[in-house]
SERO-4910 file (N, C-alpha, C, O; in steps of 0.05 Angstrom, whole numbers):
BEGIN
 pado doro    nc1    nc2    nc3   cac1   cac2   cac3    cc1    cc2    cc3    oc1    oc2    oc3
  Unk    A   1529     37   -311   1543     58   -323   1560     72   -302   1563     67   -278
  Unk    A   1569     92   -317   1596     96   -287   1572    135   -279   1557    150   -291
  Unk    A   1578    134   -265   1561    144   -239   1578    175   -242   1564    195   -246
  Unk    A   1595    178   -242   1606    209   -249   1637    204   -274   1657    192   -266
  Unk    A   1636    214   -300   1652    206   -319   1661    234   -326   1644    251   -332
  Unk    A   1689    243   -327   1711    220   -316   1716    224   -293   1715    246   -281
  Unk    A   1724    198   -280   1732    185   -250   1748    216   -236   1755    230   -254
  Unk    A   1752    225   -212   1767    242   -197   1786    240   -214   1789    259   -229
  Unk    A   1806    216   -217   1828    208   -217   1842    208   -243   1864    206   -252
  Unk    A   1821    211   -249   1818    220   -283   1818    249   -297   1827    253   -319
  Unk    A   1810    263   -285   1796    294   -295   1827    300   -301   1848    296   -289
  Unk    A   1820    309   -322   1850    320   -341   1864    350   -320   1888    356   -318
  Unk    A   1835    365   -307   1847    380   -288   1868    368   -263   1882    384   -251
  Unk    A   1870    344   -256   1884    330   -238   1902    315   -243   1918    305   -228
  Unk    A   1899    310   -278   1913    295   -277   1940    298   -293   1957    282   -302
  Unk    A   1938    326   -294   1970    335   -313   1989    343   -290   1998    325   -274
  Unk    A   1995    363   -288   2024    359   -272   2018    372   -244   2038    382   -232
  Unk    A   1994    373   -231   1987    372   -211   2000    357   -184   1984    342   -172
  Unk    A   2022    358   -174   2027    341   -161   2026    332   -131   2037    313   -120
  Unk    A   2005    355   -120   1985    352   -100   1973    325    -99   1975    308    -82
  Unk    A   1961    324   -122   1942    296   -130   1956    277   -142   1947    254   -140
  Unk    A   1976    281   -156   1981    250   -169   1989    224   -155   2004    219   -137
  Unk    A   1980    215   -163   1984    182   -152   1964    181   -121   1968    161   -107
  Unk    A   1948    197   -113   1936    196    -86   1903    206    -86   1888    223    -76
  Unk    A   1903    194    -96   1861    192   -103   1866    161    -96   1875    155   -118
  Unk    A   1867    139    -82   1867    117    -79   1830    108    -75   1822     85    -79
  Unk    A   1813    128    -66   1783    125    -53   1775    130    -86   1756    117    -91
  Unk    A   1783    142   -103   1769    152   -130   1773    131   -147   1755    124   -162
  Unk    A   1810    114   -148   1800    100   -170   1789     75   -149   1775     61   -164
  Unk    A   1788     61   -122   1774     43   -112   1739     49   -127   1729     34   -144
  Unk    A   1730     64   -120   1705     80   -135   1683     77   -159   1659     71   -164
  Unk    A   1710     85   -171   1709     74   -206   1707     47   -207   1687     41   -221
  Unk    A   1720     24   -198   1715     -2   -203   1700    -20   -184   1699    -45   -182
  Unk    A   1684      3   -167   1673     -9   -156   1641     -1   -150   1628    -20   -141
  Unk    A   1631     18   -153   1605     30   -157   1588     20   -179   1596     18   -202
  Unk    A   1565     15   -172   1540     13   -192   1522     38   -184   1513     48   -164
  Unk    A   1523     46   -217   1500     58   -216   1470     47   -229   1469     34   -249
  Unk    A   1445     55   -212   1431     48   -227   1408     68   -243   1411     91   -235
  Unk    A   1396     66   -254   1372     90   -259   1351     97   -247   1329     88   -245
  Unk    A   1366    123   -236   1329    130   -215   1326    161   -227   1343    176   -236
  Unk    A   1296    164   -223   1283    186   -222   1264    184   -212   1256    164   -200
  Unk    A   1246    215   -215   1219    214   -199   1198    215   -213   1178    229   -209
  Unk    A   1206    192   -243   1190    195   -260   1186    153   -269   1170    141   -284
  Unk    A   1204    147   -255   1200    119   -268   1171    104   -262   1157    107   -243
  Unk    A   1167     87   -283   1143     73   -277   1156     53   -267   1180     50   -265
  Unk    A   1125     24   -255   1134      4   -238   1143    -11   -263   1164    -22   -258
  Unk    A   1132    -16   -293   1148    -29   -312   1178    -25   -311   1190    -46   -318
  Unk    A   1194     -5   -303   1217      3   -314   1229      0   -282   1253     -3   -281
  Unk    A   1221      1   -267   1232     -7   -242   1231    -42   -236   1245    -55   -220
  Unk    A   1215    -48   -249   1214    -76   -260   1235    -92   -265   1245   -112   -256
  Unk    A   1239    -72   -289   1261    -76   -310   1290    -78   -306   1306    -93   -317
  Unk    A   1294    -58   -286   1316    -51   -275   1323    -70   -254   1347    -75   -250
  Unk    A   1305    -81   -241   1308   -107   -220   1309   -134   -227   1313   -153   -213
  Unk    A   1306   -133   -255   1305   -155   -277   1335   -163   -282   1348   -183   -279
  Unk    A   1340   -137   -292   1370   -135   -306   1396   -138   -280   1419   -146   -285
  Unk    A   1386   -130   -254   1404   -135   -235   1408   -146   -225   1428   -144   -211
  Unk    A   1388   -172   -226   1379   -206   -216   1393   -218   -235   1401   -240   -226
  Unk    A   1399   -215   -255   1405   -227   -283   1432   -232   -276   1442   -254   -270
  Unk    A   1444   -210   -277   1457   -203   -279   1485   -203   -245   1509   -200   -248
  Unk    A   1473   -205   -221   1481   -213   -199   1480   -248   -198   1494   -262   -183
  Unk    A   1462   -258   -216   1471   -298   -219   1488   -293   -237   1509   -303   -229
  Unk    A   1492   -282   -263   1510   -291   -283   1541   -291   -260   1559   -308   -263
  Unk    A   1542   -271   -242   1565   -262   -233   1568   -284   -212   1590   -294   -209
  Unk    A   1543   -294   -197   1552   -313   -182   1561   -339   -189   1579   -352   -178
  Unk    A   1541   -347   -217   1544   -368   -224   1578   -372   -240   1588   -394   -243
  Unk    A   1590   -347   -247   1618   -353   -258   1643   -349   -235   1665   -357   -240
  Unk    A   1635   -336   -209   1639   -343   -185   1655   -370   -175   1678   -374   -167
  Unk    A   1620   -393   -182   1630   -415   -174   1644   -434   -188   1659   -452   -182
  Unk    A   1631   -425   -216   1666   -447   -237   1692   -432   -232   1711   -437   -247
  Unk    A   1693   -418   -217   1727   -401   -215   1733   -422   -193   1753   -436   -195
  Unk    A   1714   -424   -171   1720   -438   -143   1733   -467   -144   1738   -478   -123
***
């Protein structure tokens, strides 16, 4: 999920006729397409931290494995 919504580069406060900022958040939208968030608290159990390491394993081969039919 995205980790702070909406992006810097996004916030309607920056992004109307502000022209301090326009076009120069280059670190905010890099950010946005590039951050994972994952789910933490100081409440998770080891099932759900489990779970979470499940889905990120899964999910880091699907990416490798389509990786190497691109190659």
């Amino acid at each position: 999920r995205q980790l702070y919504c909406p992006s810097l580069h996004d916030h309607s406060a920056l992004k109307s006729e502000c022209v301090y900022f326009k076009d120069r958040l280059p670190v905010s939208i890099d950010l946005a397409c590039s951050t994972l968030a994952l789910p933490y608290h100081n409440f998770l159990t080891e099932n759900e931290i489990k779970g979470v390491c499940d889905h990120l394993n899964q999910a880091l081969h699907q990416f490798h494995s389509s990786q190497a039919a691109v190659s």
